[in-house]
C-alpha positions as CSV (number, residue, x, y, z in Angstrom):
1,X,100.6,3.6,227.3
2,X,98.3,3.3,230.1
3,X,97.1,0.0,231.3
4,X,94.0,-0.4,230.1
5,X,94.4,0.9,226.1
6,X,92.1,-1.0,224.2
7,X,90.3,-2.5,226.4
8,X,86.2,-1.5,227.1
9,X,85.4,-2.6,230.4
10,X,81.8,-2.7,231.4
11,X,80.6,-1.1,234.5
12,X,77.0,-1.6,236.4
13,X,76.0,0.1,239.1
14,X,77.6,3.3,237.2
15,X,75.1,5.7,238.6
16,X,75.7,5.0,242.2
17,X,79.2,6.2,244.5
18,X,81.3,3.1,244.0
19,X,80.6,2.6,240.6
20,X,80.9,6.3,239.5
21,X,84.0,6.2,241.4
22,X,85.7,3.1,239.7
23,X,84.3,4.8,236.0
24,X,86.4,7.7,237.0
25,X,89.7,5.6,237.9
26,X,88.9,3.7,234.7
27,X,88.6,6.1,232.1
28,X,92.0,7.6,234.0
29,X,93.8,4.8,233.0
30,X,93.1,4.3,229.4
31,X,89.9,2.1,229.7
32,X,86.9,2.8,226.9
33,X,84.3,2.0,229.9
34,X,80.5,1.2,229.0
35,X,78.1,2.8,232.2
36,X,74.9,0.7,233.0
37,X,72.9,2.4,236.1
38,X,68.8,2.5,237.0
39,X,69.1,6.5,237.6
40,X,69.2,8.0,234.1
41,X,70.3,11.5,235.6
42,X,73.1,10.5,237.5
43,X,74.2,8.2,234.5
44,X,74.5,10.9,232.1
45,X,76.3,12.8,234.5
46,X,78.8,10.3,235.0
47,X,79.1,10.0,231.6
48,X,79.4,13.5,231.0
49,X,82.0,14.4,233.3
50,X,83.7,11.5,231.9
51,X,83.4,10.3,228.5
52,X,81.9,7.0,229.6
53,X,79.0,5.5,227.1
54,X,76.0,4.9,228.7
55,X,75.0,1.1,228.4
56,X,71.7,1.0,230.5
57,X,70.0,-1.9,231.1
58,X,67.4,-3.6,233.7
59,X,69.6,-6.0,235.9
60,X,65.9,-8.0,236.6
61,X,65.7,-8.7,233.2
62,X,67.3,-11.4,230.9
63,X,66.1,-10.1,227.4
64,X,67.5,-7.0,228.5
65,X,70.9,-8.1,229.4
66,X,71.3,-10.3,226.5
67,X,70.1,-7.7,224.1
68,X,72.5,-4.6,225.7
69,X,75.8,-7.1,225.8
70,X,75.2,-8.9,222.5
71,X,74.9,-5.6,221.0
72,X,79.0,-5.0,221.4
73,X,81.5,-6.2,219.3
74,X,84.3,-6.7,222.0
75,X,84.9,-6.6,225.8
76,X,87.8,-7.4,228.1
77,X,86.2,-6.8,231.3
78,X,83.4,-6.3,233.5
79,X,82.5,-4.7,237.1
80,X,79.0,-6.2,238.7
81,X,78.5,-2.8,241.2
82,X,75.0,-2.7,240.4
83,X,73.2,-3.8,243.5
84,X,70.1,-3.3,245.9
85,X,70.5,-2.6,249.7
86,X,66.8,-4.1,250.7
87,X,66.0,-3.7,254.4
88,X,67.1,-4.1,257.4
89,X,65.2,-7.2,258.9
90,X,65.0,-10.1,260.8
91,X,64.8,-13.5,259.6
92,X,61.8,-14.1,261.1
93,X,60.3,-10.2,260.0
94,X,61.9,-10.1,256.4
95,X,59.8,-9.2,254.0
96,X,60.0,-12.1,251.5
97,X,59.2,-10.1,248.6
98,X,62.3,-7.6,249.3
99,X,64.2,-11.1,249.7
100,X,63.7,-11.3,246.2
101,X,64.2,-8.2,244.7
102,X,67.8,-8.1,246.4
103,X,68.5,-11.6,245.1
104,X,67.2,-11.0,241.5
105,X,69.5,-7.9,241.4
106,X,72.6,-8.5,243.3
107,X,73.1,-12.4,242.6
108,X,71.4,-13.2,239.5
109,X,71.4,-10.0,238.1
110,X,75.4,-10.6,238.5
111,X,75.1,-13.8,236.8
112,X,73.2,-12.7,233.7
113,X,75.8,-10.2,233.4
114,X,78.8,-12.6,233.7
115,X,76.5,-15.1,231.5
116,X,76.8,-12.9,228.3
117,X,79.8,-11.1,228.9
118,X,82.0,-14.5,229.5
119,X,80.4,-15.8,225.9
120,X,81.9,-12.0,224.4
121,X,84.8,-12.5,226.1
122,X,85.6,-16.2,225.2
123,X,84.4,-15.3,221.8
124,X,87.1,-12.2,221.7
125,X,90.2,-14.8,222.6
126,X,91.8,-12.3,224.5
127,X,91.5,-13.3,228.0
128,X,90.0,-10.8,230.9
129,X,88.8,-9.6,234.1
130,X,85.5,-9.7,236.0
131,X,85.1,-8.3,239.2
132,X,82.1,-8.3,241.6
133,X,81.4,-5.8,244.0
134,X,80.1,-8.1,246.8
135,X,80.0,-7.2,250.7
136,X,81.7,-7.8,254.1
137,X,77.9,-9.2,255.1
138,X,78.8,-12.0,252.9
139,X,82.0,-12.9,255.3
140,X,80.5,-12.0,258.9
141,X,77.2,-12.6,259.9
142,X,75.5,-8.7,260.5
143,X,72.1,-8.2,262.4
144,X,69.2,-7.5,260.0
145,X,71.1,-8.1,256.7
146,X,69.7,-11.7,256.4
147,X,68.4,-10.4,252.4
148,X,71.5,-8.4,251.6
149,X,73.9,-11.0,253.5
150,X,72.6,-13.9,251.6
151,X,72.3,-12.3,248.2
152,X,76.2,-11.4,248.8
153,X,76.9,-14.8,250.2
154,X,75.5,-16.1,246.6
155,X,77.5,-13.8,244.3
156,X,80.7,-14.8,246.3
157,X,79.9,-18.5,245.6
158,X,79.0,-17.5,241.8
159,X,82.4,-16.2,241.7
160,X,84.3,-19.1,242.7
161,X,82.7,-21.3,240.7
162,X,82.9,-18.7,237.3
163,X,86.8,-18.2,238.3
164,X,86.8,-22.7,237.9
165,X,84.9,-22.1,234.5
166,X,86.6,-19.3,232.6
167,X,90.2,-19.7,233.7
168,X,91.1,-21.9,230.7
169,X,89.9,-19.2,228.8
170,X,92.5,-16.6,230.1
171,X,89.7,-14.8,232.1
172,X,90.0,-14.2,235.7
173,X,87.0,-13.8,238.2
174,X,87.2,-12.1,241.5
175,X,85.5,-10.1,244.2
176,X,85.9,-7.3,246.7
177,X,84.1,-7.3,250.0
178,X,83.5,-4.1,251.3
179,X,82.5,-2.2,254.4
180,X,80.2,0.5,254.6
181,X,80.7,3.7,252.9
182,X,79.0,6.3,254.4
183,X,77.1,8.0,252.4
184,X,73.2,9.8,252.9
185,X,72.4,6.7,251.8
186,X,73.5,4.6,254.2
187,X,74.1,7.2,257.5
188,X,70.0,6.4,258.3
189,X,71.2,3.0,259.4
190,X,75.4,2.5,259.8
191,X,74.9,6.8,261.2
192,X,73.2,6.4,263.9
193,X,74.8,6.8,267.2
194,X,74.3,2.9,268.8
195,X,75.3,1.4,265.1
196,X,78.1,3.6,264.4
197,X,80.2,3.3,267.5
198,X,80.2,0.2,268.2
199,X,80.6,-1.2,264.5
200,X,83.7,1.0,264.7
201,X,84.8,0.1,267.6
202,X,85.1,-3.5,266.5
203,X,87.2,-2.4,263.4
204,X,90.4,-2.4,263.6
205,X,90.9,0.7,261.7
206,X,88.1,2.5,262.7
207,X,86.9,4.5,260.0
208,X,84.4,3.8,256.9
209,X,85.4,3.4,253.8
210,X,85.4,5.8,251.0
211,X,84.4,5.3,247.6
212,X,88.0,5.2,245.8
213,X,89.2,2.9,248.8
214,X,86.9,0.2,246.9
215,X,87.6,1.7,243.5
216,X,91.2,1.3,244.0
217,X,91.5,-2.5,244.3
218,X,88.6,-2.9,241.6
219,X,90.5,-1.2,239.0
220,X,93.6,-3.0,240.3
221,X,92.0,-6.7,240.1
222,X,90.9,-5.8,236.5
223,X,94.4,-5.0,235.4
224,X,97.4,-7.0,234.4
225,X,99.3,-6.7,237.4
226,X,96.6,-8.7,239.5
227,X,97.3,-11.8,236.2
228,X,97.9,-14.4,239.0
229,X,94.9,-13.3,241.0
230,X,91.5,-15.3,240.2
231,X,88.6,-16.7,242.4
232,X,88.8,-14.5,245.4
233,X,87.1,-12.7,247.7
234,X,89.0,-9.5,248.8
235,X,87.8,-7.4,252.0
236,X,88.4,-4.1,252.2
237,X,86.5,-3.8,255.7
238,X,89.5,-2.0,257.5
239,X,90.1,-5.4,259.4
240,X,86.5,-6.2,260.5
241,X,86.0,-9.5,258.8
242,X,89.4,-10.9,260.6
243,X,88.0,-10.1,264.3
């Protein structure tokens, strides 16, 4: 028996590198994962290679949420990795409307997920897991992530305070912070020469992350063996956030 038979574990963010990645580790391990992810392409694909069920819905909605989660019959556990990088900015140059977008998605989005999920769960009587893919911007302050940093900062804070509420119900709440993983996505910013080398240089391991490094510890916090483990907020920033 592997760890997670019988349980259906949703994941957002499923289109993207760290959620794909944590689908993949998932289904591995016995899980019957639901995918929800913006890019319909890349969703099916994940799907495909896996065996996944696609679950979309828009993260800026409510009816849509509510409708997509109170559709299912059962869930043990749930991964927030859907999220929205914004821009990098100044406080006094942010765009305010971008402010908004990256908090709609990343923090409330997060919460309307945990909302209806937690009222499954506590309505399942089985305990289980949530964990929230947050950042190491919520932990250390980074120049131009004043959108992304707060909107982080706010899901850390949502799940403290969602670990207080749901622990009497057997159903623990944590997150992990990453680091960058370097992707096309991100190497127009974290790639370039006078970010790279310094950020690194400052990190104790220096090296970026990869997409199973934050997989790993996901799929780990959702299982059994992490049963003690609730309200926390987990780097995995190869050291950075302890400077």
């Amino acid at each position: 028996m592997t760890q997670f038979d019988g349980r259906t574990i949703l994941v957002t963010g499923a289109s993207g590198g760290i959620g794909g990645a944590t689908v993949r580790k998932l289904v591995a391990a016995g899980a019957t994962v639901l995918a929800s992810g913006r890019n319909e392409e890349k969703l099916a694909a994940i799907c495909g290679e896996t065996g996944a069920t696609a679950l979309p819905f828009d993260l800026t909605s409510e009816d849509s949420i509510r409708t997509a989660i109170e559709g299912l019959t059962e869930l043990y556990g749930v991964v927030n990795c859907g999220g929205d990088g914004g821009e990098i900015a100044t406080p006094q140059d942010t765009d305010i409307d971008v402010f908004d977008r990256v908090i709609s998605i990343n923090a409330r989005g997060s919460l309307l997920v945990t909302k209806y999920a937690a009222r499954l769960m506590i309505a399942g009587g089985k305990g289980g897991s949530i964990v929230n893919v947050s950042s190491q911007a919520s932990l250390v302050a980074l120049t131009g992530h004043i959108s992304y940093g707060s909107s982080k900062a706010a899901l850390d804070n949502i799940t403290r305070v969602s670990a207080l509420e749901l622990g009497q119900y057997g159903i623990r709440v944590n997150s992990v912070n990453p680091t960058v993983v370097m992707t096309p996505m991100s190497a127009w910013y974290w790639g370039r020469p006078d970010i790279e080398g310094p950020f690194l240089e400052a990190m104790p391991l220096h090296k970026w992350a990869t997409e199973d490094d934050i997989a790993g510890p996901i799929v780990f916090l959702l299982g059994d063996e992490a049963g003690m483990i609730t309200g926390v907020s987990l780097p995995i920033d190869g050291g950075y956030s302890s400077r």
